[in-house]
C-alpha positions in Angstrom: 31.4 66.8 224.1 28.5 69.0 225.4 27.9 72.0 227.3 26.7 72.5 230.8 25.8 75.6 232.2 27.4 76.7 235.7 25.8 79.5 238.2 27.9 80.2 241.2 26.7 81.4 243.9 29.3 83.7 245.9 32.2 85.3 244.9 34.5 85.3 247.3 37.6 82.7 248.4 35.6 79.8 247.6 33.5 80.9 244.6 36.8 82.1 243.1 38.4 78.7 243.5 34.8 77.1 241.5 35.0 79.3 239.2 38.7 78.5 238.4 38.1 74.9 238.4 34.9 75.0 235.9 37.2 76.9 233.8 40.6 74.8 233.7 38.7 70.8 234.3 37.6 70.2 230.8 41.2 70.8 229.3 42.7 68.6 232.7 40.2 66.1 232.1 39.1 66.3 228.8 35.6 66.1 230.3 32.5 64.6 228.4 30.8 67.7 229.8 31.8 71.3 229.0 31.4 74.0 231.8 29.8 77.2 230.2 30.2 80.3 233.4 27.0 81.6 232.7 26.0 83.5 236.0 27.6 84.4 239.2 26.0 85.5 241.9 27.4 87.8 244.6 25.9 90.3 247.2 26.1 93.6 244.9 24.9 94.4 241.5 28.8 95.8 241.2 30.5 93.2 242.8 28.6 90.3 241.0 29.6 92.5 237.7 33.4 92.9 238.3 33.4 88.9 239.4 31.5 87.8 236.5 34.2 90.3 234.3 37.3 88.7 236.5 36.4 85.2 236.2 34.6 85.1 233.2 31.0 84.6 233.5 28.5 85.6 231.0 26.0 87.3 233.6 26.1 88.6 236.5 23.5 89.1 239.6 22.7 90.2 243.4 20.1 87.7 244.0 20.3 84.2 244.1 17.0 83.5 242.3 17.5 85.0 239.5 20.2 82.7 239.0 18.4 79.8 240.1 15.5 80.5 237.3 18.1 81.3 234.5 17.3 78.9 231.4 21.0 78.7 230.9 22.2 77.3 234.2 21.9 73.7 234.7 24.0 73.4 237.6 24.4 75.3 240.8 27.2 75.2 242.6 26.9 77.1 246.5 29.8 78.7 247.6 28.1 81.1 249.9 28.1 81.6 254.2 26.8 78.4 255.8 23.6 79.9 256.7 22.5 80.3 253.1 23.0 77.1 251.8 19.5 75.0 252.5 17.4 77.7 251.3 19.3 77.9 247.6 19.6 74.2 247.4 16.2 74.1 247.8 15.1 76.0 245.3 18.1 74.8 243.0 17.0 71.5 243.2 13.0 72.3 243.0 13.9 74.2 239.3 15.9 70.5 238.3 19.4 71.9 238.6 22.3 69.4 240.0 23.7 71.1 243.1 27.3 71.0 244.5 27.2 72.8 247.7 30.3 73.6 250.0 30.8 72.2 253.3 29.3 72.0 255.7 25.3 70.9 254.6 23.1 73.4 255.8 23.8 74.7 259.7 23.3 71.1 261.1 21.7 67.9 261.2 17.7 69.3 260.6 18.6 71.3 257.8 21.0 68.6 256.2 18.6 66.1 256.6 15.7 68.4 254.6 18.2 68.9 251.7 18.9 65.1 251.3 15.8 64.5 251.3 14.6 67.6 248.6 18.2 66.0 246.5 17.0 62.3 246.7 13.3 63.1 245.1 14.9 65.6 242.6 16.5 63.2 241.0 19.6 65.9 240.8 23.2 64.8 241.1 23.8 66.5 244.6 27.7 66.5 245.8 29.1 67.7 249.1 32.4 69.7 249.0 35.1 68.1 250.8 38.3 68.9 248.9 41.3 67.9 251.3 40.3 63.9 250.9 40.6 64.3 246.7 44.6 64.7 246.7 46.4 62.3 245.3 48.5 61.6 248.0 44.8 60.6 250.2 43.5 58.6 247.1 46.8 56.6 247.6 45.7 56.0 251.1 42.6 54.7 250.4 43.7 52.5 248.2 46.4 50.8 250.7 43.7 50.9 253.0 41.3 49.1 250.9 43.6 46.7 249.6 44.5 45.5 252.6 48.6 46.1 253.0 48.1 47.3 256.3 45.8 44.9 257.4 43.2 45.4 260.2 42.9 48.8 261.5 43.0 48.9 265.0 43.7 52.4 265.5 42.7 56.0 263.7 44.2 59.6 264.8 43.8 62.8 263.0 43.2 66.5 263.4 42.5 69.5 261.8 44.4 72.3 262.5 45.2 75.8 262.0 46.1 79.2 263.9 44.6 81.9 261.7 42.7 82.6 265.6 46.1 81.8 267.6 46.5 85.6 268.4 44.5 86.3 271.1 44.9 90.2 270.4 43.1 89.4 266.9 40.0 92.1 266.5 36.8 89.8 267.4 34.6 89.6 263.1 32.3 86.9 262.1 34.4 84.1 262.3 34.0 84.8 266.1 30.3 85.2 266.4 28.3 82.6 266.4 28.4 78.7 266.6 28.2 77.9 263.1 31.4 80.1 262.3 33.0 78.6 265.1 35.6 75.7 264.9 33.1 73.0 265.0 31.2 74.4 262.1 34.2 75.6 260.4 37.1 72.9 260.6 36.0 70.3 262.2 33.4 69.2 258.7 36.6 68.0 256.8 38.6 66.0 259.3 35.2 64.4 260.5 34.7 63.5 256.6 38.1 62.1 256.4 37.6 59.7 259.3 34.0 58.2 257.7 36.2 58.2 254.1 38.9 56.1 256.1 37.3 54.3 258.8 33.3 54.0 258.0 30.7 55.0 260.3 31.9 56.4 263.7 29.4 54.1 266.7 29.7 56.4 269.6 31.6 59.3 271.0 33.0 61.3 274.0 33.7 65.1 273.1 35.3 68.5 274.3 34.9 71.6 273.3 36.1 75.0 274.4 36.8 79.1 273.8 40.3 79.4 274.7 40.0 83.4 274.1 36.9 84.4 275.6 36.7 87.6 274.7 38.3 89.6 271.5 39.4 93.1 271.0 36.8 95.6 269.0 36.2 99.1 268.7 33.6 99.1 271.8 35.8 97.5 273.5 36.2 93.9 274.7 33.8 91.5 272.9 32.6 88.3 273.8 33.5 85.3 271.6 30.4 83.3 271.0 31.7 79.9 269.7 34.5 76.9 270.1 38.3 77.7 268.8 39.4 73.4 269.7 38.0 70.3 270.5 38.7 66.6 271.1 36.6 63.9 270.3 37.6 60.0 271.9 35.5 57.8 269.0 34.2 54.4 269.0 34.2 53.1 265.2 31.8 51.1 263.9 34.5 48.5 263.0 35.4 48.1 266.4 38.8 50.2 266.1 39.6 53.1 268.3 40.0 56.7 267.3 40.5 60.4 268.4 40.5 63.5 266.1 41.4 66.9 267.5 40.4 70.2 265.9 41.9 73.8 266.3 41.8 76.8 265.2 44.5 78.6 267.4 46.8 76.1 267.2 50.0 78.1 267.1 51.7 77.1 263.8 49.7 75.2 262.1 48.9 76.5 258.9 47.4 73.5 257.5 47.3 70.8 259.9 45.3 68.1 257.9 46.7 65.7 259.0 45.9 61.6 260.3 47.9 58.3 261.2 46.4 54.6 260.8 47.9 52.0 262.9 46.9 48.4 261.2 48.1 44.6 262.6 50.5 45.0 259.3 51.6 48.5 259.4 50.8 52.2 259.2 50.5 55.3 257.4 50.5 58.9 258.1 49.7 62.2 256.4 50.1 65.7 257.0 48.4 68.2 254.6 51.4 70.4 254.7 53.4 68.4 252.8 50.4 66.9 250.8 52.4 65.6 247.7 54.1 62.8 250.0 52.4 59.8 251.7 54.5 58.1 254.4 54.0 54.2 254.8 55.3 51.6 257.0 54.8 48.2 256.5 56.1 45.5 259.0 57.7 43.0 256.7 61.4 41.8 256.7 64.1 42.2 259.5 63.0 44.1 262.5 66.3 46.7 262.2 65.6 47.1 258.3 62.0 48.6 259.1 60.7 52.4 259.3 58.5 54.3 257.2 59.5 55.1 253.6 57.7 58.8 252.2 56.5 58.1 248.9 56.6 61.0 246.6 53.2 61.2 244.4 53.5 60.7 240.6 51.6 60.0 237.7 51.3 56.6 239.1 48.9 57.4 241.5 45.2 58.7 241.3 44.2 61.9 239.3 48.2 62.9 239.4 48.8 62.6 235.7 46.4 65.0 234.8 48.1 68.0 236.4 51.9 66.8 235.7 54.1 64.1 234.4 56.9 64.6 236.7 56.8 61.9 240.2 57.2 64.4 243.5 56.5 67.9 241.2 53.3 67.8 243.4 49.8 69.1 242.8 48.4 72.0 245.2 45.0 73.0 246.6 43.5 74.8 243.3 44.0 71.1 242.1 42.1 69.6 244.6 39.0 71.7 243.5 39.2 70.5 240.1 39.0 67.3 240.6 36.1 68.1 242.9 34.5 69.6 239.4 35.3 66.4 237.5 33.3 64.2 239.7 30.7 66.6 239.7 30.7 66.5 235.7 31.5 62.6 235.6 28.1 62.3 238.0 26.1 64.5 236.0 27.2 62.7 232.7 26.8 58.9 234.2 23.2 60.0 235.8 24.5 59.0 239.4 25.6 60.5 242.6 29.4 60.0 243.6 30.9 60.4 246.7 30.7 62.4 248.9 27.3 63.1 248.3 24.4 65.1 250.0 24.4 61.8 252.5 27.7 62.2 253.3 27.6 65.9 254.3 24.6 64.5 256.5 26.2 62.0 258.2 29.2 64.8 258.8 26.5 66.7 260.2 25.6 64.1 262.5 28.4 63.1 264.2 28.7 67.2 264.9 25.5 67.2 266.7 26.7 63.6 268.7 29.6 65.6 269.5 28.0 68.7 271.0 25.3 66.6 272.8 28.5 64.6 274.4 29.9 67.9 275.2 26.9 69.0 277.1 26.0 65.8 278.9 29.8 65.3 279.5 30.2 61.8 278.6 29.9 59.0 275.8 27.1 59.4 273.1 25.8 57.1 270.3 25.9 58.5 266.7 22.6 58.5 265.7 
């Protein structure tokens, strides 16, 4: 057992959730490698000192680069605003640290495309964080996919959907500024990653994407809302097989709308995130009247389950999801190789983002470069 030293950079929803994770993984997994919270980085000297005295961390810090340089961290994990992310990375992986960076990769595909490179030379372990696709429940589905019990797959739906932006009396703030806080840059990274995790590389593309609330209430008065709240993207897989994913984020009640169907020549599954502890499968075999989907309740049968609980259908929940994101991030610093999803796969999110706003602007069909 050894110890590895953890900066975390931002302190907020998702910095919080990392720095729970580092703490609880070792006794979940009984990791090879020990997370030691030595400094946390947030955007006051007192606010980086009252996170640091909440969630444990030995030091704490306003600037990014002094945790970057600090002898004791070893790995870096960004959980700060979008636009930050390629500049810390950057110098993370320059000092030799291994970088875990929250979705999405930099603000698109030029700035993705400069951190895998800078990841690839380091020699770093470099993940992307994509948390949704780690439950047990999706794991399951991967597995019945690869194995083959469904068969071909001739057909792939999902969305990603919520309505925290439903209201459209909701005071315009940053989430409606901006394209990279928009839907697109927000939502739409996860779903997109589920698809590639499910399906493999998405050929071409045909996308739509709109404000639904224009403008937004604020103290000046009506403000302009400078980004996408949905969008719907007709896909072309590499495989041959058809798809559409829809994302929103004023979809009125949806609070977690993760969710995707696969239609194969020997049967189905589907998946909503809102009940993310139950898989349903169909599986055309036997009488025609003694078919239908059966919802299978996730146990310690299935992957990463046992860990968290011994009890089939007690479920796991979405703190759970980001330690298991930590023990592939430990397990791939340990082993000396990248795991999915890494650096390359927030990329190749990144690029069928950019295929879909081309396809939005030209108004047609686009190859994904």
């Amino acid at each position: 057992m050894s110890r590895i030293g953890i900066g975390i950079v931002g302190g907020g929803y998702m910095g919080k959730a990392h720095a729970v994770a580092m703490s609880a993984v070792g006794p979940v997994f009984d990791t090879a490698l020990r997370p030691s919270l030595e400094v946390i980085c947030t955007t006051t000297p007192e606010g980086a000192a009252e996170k640091a005295r909440q969630f444990g961390f030995a030091r704490a810090t306003a600037d990014w680069r002094e945790l970057v340089a600090d002898p004791r961290v070893d790995a870096v994990v960004i959980a700060s605003p979008q636009h930050t992310h390629r500049e810390i990375a950057l110098a993370a992986l320059a000092a030799g640290k291994h970088v875990f960076c929250e979705k999405p990769l930099g603000l698109g595909v030029a700035e993705s495309s400069e951190m895998l490179a800078a990841a690839e030379a380091s020699g770093c372990i470099h993940m992307t964080g994509f948390n949704y696709i780690r439950t047990p429940a999706s794991q399951l589905a991967r597995q019945i996919l690869a194995n083959g019990e469904i068969g071909a797959v001739t057909w792939f739906r999902a969305e990603h959907t919520e309505d925290f932006c439903a209201d459209p009396a909701q005071p315009a703030s940053w989430r409606t500024r901006g394209r990279a806080n928009g839907n697109m840059g927000d939502l739409s990274p996860h779903i997109i990653n589920a698809a590639l995790a499910f399906m493999g590389p998405i050929a071409s593309l045909c996308a739509e994407i709109e404000t639904v609330h224009a403008t937004r209430p604020s103290p000046a008065g009506p403000e302009a809302v400078t980004n996408d709240d949905q969008a719907q993207i007709m896909c072309r897989f590499a495989s041959g097989a058809m798809g559409h994913l829809f994302i929103s984020r004023v979809a009125t009640g949806r609070k977690m709308g993760y969710a995707y169907e696969l239609h194969g020549t020997r049967g189905a599954i589907r998946f909503d995130q809102e009940d993310q502890n139950a898989l349903w499968l169909y599986k055309a075999e036997g009488p025609e009247g003694r078919r239908g989907f059966s919802r299978i309740l996730t146990g310690p049968e299935h992957p990463d389950y046992k860990a968290f609980c011994l009890g089939p259908g007690h479920g796991t929940g979405y703190q759970d999801q980001i330690i298991i994101e930590a023990r592939d991030f430990l397990a791939a610093i340990s082993e000396g190789r990248p795991r999915w999803p890494s650096f390359a796969d927030g990329h190749r999110v990144n690029q069928v983002i950019a295929a879909a706003w081309l396809s939005h602007e030209r108004r047609g069909w686009v190859d994904v470069a």
